[in-house]
N, C-alpha and C positions, 0 to 999 in steps of 0.2 A: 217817654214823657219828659221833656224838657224841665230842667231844674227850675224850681223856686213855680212850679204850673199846678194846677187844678183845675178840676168838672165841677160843674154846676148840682149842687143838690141834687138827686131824686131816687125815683124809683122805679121800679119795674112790674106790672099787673100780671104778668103769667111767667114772666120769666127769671130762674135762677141763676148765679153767675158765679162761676170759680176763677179768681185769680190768683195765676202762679206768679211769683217775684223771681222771673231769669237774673238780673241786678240793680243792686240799691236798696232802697229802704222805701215801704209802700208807707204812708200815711193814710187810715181811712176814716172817714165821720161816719159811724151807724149809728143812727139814732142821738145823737148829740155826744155819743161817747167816740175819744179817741182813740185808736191801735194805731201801733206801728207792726211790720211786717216786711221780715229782712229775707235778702235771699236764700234760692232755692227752697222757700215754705208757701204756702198756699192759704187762701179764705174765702169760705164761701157765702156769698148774700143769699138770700132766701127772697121767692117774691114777696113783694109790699114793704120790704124794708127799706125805710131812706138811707142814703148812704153818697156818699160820694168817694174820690182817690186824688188826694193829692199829692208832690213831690217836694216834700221842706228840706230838701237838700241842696249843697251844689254840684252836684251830678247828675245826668240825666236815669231816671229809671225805666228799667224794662222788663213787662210785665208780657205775658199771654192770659188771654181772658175766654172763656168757653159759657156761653149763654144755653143755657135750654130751656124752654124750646126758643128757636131766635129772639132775640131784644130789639128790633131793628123798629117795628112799632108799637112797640110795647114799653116803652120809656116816659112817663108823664117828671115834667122837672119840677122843682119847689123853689117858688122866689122868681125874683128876675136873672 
């Protein structure tokens, strides 16, 4: 994920999702609260939770993300 980048609010109706942090520093919005999350640690969304990932650094981050069951049409966004 390219430095100073972010996804669009939302959430996911069936599906849950683990993201590990391979490098850098994760920034994430759940629920209007902020975490950070630094490498080689992990966080997992639950479905319905709002959240998004952004990158407030100036390095790019990189992350692996594991959806179950797939997120692929299971993602409703929030906002424009």
């Amino acid at each position: 994920m390219p430095a100073g980048s972010k996804e669009k609010l939302h959430y996911h109706e069936k599906a849950q999702q683990f993201f590990y942090i391979v490098s850098g520093i994760a920034t994430f919005e759940i629920y209007g609260l902020i975490c950070s999350v630094g490498q080689n640690r992990g966080i997992l969304i639950r479905p319905d939770v709002k959240h998004m990932i952004l990158n407030n650094t100036d390095s790019d981050l990189e992350f692996i993300v594991v959806s179950e069951p797939n997120s692929h049409s299971d993602r409703v966004n929030i906002g424009s």
